[in-house]
KOLTORZA-324666 format. One record per residue: residue in three letters; z negated, y negated, x negated of N, C-alpha, C, O in turn. Coordinates in steps of 0.2 Angstrom, whole numbers, plus 5000, padded with zeros to 4 digits. Atoms other than C-alpha are relative to their C-alpha. Last residue first. Layout:
REM residues N
AlaZYXZYXZYXZYX
...
This chain:
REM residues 512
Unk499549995002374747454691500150024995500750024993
Unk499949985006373347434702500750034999501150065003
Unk500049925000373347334717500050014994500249974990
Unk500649974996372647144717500350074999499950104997
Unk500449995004373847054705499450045000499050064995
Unk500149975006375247124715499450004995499350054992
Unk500649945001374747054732500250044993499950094993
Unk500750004997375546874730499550054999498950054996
Unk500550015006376946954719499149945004498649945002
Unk500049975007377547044732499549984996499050004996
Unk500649944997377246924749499850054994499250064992
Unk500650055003378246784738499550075003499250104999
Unk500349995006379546934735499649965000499249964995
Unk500349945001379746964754499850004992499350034991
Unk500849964997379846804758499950074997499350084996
Unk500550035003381146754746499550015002499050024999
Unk500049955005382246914753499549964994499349994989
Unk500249964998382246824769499650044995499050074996
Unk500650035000382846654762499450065004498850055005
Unk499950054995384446724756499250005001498850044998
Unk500050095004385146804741499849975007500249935010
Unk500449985008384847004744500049944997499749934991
Unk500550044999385146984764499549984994499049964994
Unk500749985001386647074768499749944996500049894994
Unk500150045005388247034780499350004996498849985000
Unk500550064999388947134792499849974990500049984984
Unk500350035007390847214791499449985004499449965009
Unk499850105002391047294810499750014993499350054991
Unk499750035005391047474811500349964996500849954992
Unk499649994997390147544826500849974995501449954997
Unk499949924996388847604815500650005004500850055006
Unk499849995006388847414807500250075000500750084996
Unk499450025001388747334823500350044994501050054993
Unk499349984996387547434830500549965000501049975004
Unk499849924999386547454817500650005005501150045005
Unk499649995007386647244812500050095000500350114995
Unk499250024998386147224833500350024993500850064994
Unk499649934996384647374830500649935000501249964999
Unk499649955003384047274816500150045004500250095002
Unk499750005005383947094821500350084999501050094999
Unk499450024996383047144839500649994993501050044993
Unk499550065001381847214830500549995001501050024999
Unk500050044993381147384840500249914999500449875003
Unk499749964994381247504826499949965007499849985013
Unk499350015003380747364812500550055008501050035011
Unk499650044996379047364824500850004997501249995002
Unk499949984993378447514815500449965005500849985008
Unk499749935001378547474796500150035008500650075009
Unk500549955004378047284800500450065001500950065005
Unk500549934997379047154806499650034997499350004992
Unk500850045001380247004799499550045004499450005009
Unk500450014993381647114797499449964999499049974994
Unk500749985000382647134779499849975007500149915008
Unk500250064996384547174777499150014999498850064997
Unk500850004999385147284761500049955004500449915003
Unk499950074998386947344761499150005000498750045002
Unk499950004993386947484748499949935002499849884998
Unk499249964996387347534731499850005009500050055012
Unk499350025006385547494723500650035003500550095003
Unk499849945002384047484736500850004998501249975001
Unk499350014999383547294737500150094997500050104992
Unk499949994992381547274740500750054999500750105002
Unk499749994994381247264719500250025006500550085005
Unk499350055002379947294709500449975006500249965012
Unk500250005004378147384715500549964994500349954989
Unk499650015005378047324731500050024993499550004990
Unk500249945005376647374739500450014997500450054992
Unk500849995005376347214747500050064998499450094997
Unk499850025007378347214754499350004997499350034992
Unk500049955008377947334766500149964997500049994992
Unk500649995000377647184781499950074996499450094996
Unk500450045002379347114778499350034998499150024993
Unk500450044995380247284785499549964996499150004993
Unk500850015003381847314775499449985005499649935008
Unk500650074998383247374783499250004999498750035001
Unk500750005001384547494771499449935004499349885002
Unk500650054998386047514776499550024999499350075000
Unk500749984998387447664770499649914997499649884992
Unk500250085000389147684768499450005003499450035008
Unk500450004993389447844760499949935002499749894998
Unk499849964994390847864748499850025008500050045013
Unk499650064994390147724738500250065005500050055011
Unk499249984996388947824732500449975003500349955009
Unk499550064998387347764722500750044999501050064994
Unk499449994997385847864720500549965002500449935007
Unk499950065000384147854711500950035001501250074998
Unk499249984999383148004715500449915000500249875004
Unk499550094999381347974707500650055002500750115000
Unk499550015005380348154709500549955000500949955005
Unk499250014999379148154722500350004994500049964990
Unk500049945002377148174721500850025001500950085001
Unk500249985009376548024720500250084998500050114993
Unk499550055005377747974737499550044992499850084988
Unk500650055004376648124744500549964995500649984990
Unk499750035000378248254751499749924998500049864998
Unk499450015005377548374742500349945002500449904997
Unk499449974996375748364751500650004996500549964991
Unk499849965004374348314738500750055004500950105002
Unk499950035005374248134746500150074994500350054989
Unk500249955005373948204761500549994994501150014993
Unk499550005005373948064776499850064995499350094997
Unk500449935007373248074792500649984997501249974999
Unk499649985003373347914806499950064994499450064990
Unk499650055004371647924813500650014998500750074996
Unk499450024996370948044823500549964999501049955002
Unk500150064995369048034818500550005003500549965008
Unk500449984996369148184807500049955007500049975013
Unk499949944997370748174801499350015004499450035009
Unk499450014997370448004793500250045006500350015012
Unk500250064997368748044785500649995008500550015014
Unk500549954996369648204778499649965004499450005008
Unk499649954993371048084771499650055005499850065010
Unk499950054993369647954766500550045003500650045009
Unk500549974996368848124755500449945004500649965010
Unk500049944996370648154748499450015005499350055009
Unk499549974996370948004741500050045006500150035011
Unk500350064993369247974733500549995008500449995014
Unk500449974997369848134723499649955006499449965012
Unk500149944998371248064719499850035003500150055008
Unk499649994995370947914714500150065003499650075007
Unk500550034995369547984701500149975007499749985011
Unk500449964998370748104693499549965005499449985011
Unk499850014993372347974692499450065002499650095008
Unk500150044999372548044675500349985008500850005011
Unk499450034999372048214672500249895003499849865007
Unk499950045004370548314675500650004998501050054997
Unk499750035004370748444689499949944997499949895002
Unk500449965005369548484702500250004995499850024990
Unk500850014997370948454717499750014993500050054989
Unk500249974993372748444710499249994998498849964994
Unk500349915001372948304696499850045009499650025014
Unk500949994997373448134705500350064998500850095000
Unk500349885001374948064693499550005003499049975002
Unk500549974999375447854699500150064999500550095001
Unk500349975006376947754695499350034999499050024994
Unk500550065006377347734712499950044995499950104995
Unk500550014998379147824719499549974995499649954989
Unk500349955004380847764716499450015002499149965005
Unk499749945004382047734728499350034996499150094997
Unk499649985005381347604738500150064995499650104994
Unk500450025006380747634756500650014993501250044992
Unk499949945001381947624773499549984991499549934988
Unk500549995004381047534786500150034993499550054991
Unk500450074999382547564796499450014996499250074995
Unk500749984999383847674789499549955001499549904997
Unk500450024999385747674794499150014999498950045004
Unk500850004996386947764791499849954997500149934993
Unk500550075001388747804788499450025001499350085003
Unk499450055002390147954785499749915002500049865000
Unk499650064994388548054785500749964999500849944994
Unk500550075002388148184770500449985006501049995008
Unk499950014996388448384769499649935001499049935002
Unk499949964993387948424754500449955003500649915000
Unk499149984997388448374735499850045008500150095009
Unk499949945000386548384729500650035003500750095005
Unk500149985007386348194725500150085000500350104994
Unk499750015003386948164742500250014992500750014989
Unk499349984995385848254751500549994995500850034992
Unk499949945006384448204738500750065006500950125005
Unk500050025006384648014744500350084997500850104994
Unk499250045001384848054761500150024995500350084995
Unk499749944998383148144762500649974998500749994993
Unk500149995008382447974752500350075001500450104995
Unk499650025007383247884764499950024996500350014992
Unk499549974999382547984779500549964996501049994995
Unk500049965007380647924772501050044999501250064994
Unk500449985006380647764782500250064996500650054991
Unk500450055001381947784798499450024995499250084995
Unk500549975002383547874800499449945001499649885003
Unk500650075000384847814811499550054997499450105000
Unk500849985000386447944804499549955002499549904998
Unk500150065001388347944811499250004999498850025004
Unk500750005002389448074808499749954999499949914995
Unk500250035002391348034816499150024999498950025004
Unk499850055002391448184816500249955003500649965007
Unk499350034998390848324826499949964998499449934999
Unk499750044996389248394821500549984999500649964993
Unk500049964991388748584815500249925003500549935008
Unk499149975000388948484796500350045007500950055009
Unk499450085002387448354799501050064999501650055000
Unk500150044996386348504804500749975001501249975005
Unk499949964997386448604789500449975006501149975007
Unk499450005004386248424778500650065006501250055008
Unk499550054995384748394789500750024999501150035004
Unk500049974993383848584783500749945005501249955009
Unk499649945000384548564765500150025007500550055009
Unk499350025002383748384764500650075003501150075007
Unk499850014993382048474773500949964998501449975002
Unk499949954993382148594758500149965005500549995010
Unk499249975001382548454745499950045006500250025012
Unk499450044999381148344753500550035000500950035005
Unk499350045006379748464752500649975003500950005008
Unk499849965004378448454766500549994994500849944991
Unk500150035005377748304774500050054994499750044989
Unk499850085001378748294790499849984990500149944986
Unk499149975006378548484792500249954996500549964990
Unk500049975008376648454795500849984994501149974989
Unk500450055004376848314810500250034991500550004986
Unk500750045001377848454817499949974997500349984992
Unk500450025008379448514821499549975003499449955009
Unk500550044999380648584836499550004993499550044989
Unk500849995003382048694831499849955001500249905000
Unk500250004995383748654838499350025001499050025007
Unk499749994997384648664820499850015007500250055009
Unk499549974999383348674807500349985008499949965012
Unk500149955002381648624801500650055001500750114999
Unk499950005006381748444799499850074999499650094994
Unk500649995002382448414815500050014993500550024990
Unk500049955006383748294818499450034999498950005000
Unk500450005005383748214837500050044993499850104994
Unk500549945000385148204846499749984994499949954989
Unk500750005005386248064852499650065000499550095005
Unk499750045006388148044861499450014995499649994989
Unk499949915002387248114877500550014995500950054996
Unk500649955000386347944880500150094999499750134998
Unk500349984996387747844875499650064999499650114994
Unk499949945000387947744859499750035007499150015009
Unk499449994998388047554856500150075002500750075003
Unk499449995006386347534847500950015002501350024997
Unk500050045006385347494860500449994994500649944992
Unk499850065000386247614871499749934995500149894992
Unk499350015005385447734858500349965005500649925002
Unk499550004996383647684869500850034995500849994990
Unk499350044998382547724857500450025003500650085003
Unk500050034993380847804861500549965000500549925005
Unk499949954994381047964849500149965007500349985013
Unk499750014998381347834833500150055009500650045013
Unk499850064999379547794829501149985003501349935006
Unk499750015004379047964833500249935001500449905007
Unk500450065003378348074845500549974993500950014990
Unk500350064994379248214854499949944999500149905003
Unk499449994997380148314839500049955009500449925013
Unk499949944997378948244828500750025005501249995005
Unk499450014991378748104819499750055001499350084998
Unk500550034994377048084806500450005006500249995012
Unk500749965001378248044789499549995008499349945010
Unk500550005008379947994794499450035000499250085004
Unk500650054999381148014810499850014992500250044988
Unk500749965005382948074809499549964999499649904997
Unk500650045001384148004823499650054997499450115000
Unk500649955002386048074823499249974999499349924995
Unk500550045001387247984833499450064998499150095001
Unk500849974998388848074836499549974996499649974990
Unk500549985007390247974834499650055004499650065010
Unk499649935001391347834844499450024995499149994991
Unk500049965008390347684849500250075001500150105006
Unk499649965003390547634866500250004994500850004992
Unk500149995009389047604876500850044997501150094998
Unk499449965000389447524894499950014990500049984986
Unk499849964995387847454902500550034997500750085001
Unk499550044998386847384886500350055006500250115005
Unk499649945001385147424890500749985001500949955006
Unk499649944995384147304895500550034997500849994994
Unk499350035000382947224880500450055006500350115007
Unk499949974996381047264881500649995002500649995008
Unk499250004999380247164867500350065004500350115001
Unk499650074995378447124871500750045002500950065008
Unk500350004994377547274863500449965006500549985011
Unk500349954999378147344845499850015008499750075010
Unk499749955003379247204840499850055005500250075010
Unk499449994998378447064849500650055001501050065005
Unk500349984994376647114842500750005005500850055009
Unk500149955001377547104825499850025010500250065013
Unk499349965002378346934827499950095001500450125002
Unk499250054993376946864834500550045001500650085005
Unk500449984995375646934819500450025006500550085008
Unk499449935002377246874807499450065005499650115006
Unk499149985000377046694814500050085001500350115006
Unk499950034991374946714815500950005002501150045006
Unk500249944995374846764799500050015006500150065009
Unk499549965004375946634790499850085004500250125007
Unk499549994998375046514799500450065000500750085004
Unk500049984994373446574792500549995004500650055007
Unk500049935001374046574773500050025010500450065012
Unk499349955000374946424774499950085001500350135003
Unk499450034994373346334783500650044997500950075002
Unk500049984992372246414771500649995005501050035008
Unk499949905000373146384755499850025006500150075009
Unk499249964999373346204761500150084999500550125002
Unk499750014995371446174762500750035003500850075007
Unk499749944996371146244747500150005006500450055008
Unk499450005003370246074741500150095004499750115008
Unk499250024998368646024740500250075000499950124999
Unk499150045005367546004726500350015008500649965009
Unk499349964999365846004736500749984998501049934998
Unk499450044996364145904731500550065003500250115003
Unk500050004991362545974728500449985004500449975010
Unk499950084998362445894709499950005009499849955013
Unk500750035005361746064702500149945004499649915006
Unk500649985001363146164711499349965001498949955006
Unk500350014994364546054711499450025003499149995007
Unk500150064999364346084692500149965007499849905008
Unk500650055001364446234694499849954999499249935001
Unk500449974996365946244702499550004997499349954997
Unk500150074997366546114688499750045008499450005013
Unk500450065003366146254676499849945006499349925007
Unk500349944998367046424684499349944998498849965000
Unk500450004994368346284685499750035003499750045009
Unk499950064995368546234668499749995007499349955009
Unk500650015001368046414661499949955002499449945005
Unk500049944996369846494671499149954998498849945003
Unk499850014994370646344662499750055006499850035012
Unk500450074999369946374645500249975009499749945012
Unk500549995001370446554645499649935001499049935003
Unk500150004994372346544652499049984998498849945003
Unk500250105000373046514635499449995005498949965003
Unk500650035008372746714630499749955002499249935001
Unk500749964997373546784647499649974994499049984995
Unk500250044995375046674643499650005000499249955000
Unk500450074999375146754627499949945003499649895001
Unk500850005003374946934632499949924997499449894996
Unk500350004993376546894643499350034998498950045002
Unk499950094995377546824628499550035009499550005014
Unk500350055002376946984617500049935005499549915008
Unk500849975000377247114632499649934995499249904998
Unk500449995005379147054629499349995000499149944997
Unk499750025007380547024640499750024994500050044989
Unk499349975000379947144654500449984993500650024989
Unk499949925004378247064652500850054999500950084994
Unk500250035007378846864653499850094998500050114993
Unk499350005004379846924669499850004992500250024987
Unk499649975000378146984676500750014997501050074996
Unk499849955005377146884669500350055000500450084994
Unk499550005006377846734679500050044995500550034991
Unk499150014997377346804697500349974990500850004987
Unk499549944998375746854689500650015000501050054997
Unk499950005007375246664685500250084998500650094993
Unk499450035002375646634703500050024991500550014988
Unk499349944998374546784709500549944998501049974998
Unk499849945004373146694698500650045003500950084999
Unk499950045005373246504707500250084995500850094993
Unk499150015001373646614723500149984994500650004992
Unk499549905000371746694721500949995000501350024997
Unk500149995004371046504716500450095000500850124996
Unk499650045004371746434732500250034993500850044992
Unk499249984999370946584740500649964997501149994995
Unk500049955001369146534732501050045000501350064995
Unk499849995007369446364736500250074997500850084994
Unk499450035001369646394753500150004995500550034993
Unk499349945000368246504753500549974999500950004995
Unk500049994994366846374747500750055000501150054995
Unk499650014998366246394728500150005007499750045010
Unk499550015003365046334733500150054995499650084993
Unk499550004998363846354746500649984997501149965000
Unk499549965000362446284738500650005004500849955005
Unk499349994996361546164729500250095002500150144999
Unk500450014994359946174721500350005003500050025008
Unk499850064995360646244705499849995007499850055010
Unk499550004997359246364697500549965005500349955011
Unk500149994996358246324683500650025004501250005002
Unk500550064998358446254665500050025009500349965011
Unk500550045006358746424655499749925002499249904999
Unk499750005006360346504665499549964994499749944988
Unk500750055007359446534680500450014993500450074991
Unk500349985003360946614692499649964995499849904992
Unk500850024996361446504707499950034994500149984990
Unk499950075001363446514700499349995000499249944996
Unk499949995007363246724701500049924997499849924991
Unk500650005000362746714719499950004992499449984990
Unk500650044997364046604724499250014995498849974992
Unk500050065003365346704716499349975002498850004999
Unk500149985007364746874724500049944996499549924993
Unk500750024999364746764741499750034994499250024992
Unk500250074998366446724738499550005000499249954999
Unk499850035007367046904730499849935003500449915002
Unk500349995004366346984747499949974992499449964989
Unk500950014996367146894757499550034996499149994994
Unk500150075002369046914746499249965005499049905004
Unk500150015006369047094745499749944998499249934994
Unk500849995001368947174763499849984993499350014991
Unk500550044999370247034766499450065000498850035002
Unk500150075003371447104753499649965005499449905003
Unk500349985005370947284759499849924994499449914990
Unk500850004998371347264776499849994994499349954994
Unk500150044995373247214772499149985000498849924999
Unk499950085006373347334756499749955006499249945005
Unk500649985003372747494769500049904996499649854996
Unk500850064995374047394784499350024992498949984991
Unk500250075000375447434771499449995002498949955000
Unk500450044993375447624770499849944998499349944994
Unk499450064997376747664755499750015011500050025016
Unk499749974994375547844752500649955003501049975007
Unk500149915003374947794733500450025004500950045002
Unk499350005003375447594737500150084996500550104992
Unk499550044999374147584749500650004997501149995001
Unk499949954996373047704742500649985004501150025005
Unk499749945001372647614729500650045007501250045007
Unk499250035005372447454736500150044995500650024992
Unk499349994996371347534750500549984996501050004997
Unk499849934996370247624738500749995002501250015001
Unk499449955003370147464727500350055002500950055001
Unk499750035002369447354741500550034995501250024995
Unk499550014994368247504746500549954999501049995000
Unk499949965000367547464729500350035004500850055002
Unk499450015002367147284728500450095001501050085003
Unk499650014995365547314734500649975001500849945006
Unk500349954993364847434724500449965005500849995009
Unk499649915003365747374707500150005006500750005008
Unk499550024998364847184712500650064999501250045000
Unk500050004992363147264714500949965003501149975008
Unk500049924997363347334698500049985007500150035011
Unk499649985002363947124692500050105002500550135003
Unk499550034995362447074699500750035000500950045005
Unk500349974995361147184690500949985006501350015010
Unk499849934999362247144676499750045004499850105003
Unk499349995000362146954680500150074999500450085003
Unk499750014994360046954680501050045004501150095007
Unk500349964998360047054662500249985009500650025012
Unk499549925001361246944656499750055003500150085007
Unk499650024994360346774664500350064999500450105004
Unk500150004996358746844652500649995007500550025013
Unk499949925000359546914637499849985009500050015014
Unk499449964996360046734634500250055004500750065007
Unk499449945001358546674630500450015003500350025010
Unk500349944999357646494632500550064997501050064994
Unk500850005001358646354632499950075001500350115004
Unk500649935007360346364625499349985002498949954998
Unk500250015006361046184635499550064995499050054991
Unk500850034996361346224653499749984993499149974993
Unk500250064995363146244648499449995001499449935004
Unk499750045003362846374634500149915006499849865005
Unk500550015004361646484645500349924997500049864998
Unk500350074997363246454659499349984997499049934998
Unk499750064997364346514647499749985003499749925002
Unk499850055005363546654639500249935000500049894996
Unk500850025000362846734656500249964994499949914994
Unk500450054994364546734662499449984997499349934998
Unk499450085001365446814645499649955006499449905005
Unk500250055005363846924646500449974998500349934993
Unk500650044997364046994665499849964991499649914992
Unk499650064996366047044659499249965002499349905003
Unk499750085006365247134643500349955006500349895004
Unk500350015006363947244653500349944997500149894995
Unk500350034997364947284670499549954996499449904998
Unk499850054997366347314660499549975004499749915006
Unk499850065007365747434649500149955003499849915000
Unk500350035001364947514664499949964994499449924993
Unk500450064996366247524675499349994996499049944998
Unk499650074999367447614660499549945005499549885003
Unk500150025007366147734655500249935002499949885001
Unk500650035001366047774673499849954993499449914993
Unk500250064997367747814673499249985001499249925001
Unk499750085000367747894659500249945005500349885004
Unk500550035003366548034666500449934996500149884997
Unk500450024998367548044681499449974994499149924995
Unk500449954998368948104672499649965004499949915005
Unk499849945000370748034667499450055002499550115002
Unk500649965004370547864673500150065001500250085006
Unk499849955006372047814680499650024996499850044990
Unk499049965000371947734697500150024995500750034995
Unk499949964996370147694697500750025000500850085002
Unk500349945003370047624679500050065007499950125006
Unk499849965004371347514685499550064996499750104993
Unk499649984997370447454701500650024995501150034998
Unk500349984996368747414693500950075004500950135005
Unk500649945006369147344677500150075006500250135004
Unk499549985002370247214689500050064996500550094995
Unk499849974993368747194702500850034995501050094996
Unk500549944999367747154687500450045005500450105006
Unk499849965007368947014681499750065002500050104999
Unk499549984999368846944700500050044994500450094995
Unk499949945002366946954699500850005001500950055004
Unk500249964994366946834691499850005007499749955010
Unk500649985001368246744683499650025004499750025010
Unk500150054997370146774677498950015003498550065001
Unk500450065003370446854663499749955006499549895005
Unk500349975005371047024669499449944996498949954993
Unk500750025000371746944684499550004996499149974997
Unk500250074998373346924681499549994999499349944996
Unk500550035004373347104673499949935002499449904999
Unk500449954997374447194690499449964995498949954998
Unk500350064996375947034686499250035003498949995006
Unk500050034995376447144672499549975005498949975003
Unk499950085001375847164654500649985008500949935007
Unk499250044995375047304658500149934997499749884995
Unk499750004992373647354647500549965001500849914999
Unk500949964999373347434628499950005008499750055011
Unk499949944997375247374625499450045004499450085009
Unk500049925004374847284610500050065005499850125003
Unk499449985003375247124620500250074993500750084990
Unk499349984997374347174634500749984994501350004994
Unk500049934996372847204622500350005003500750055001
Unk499649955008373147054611499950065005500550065008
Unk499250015001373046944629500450044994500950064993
Unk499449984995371447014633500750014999501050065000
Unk499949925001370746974616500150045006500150105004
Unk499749985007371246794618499950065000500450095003
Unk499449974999370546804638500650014992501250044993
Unk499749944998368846844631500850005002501250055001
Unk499849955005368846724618500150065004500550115003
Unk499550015006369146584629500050064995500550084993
Unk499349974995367946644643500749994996501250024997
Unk499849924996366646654630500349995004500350055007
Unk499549945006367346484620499850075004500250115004
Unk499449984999367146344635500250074997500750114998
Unk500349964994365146324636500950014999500950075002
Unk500149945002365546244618500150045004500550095002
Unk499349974999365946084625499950084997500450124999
Unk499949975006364146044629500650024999500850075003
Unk500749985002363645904637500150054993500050044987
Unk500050065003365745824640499250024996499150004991
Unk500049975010365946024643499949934999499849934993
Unk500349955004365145984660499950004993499549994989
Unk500650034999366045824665499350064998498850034996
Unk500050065006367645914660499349985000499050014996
Unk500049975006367146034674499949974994499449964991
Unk500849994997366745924690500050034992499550014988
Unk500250055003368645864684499150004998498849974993
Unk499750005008369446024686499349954998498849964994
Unk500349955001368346044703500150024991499850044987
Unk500650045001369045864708499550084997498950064994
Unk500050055006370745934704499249984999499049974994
């Protein structure tokens, strides 16, 4: 508030200083409502103020720019008009002295400097929701938000014609953060308002203009005066709490939790455990469960491989074509004795899926942990050296997977068949099968709709995509479910609110 107010007291000099952030987010707003860009919760930012508008320019031209030579076009039109809405506004504020050409010039030095290091920030939030690896988004939203505070900073100090504010340290980060939820809330409601109609979610993005100049205003005006607005205090504290909880929770999951083995497993069945992207026939998030955890004796379980029928696998198999490894499970799932019982984990729902979709051989239940939603991201990566959209991703893709592989690191290959961007939607609903889905909280930042996969039981873990296989939660609702008690799912309850506040939180920030 005192940052609004710091404002006012600005335009009270000149009110004018309000109309370049005002005209740009007006002709933002015809542009999502003529369709030009998103009118999902991914434009929030589009009008918001520097460098967040720059960061927006920045990470849709990298996810779907059709060449390199248009993505350049696109950072340097944007470096250009977005440093002279800034340089307009604070000339204007500072009372029109001198030329304008001069803070533009400053501000578009600044503004290339803010491309540069904003840029890793896109990669990961690309890439993030390219392969459905959460930690990239994680790292990527705080390698975004330090850089954008001291970017701001340096852009507020600018000579706008009566010298530079003497003050510093403002904005301070809490605000900053304050100011990033204030825009993922305005996200959260264009999301329904786009679905309805593009016009109603390019006219919110239009109002937005004087509000965005308000407190790009009363930060400088803390500036000059030397004071500090405040505030953001509670967005830190919910933010860090919040992280430390699901920190907790995570570390518990994967490291703490050590449950004794129940002593007398009596589930009926044979227990089939199929891994995801990265298992193996050794390795793997499901290789080191107990199936007493689950009610199931120790010679009541085998492993599925994705190559065939007692056949050992590799990393590679894991990220080959689907239907063929579907065909390989399917084989498998018919050589066993009935009752058929499948734990799969992350990608083994979307084998499911085309199992079923292609009338094989399907489980009489299952269960998958981690399990991702149906459809893949709206992304196209041209092969290698190809023009196309999604050329400059892409290619940046493939140098941080060879980065990756060199050092040891988890490896992805984003031109692999089974590369979410590279999958065919399968949307499938069988009653015949009864089949769980447990969501692990710490995926929802890639979210691109809804957690809830359509014709199954949805629960969700307060974990991450690895810990979910060691939640106490979801192995008791596997092993009650597999042994085939009714349980009860998780699509109206305060769980599934978490997972959409974590959603539209990081939605404004990935490309969409």
């Amino acid at each position: 508030m005192r940052t609004l107010a710091a404002g006012s007291r600005a335009l009270k000099r000149t009110p004018i200083a309000m109309l370049p952030m005002t005209v740009e987010s007006l002709l933002l707003g015809v542009l999502v409502a003529a369709g030009a860009l998103p009118a999902g919760a991914e434009s929030a930012a589009a009008g918001g103020v520097f460098p967040l508008n720059l960061f927006f320019d920045l990470k849709q031209g990298f996810a779907f720019s059709f060449s390199w030579a248009v993505f350049i076009a696109v950072v340097v039109f944007s470096i250009l008009t977005r440093a002279a809405v800034v340089a307009f506004t604070l000339w204007l504020a500072d009372g029109s002295n001198g030329s304008v050409a001069a803070p533009w010039m400053r501000l578009t030095r600044l503004a290339a400097v803010a491309m540069a290091a904003l840029t890793p920030c896109a990669v990961l939030m690309y890439l993030g929701v390219a392969v459905r690896y959460a930690p990239f988004i994680w790292i990527g939203a705080a390698a975004g938000l330090f850089p954008a505070v001291n970017l701001m900073r340096r852009a507020l100090s600018v000579d706008a014609g009566i010298g530079s504010p003497r003050g510093g340290g403002v904005p301070e980060a809490p605000a900053v953060l304050a100011y990033a939820y204030l825009l993922s809330t305005v996200g959260a409601a264009m999301s329904p308002l786009g679905r309805v109609s593009p016009l109603l979610a390019g006219a919110l993005l239009a109002c937005l203009g004087p509000l965005h100049a308000l407190i790009w205003l009363g930060w400088r005006e803390h500036r000059r005066a030397e004071t500090y607005p405040g505030g953001g205090t509670f967005s830190v504290a919910v933010t860090v709490v919040a992280l430390i909880l699901f920190a907790g929770a995570v570390t518990y999951d994967r490291a703490i939790r050590d449950p004794s083995p129940r002593a007398v497993a009596r589930a009926q069945g044979s227990l089939l455990l199929l891994g995801g992207v990265d298992s193996t026939s050794d390795t793997g998030a499901l290789t080191e469960l107990d199936p007493r955890d689950v009610g199931f004796a120790r010679d009541k379980s085998t492993i599925v491989s994705y190559r065939g029928a007692g056949e050992p696998y590799v990393r590679a198999d894991t990220r080959g074509n689907l239907s063929r490894a579907a065909a390989a499970v399917a084989a498998q799932l018919e050589e066993t004795p009935q009752p058929r019982l499948l734990l799969g984990h992350s990608q083994a729902a979307l084998i499911l899926d085309r199992i079923i979709t292609r009338g094989l051989t399907s489980p009489d239940r299952s269960v998958v942990l981690a399990a991702p939603p149906a459809m893949p991201p709206p992304f196209d990566v041209p092969p290698p050296g190809s023009d196309g959209a999604g050329r400059v991703a892409g290619d940046a893709a493939r140098v941080v997977a060879k980065i990756f592989e060199a050092v040891g690191l988890t490896a992805f290959d984003i031109d692999a068949p089974a590369s979410p961007v590279n999958l065919e939607a399968v949307l499938v609903i069988d009653k015949e099968v009864s089949r769980v889905s447990v969501w692990a909280l710490g995926d929802s930042v890639w979210l691109d709709s809804d957690w809830r996969r359509p014709g199954e039981i949805n629960l969700m873990a307060l974990t991450d995509h690895v810990g979910v296989t060691n939640n106490s939660r979801a192995l008791d609702a596997t092993r009650n479910f597999l042994g085939g008690a009714r349980i009860t799912d998780d699509e109206v309850s305060w769980r599934a609110f978490l997972a959409t506040v974590v959603r539209y939180a990081f939605e404004p920030w990935r490309p969409g």
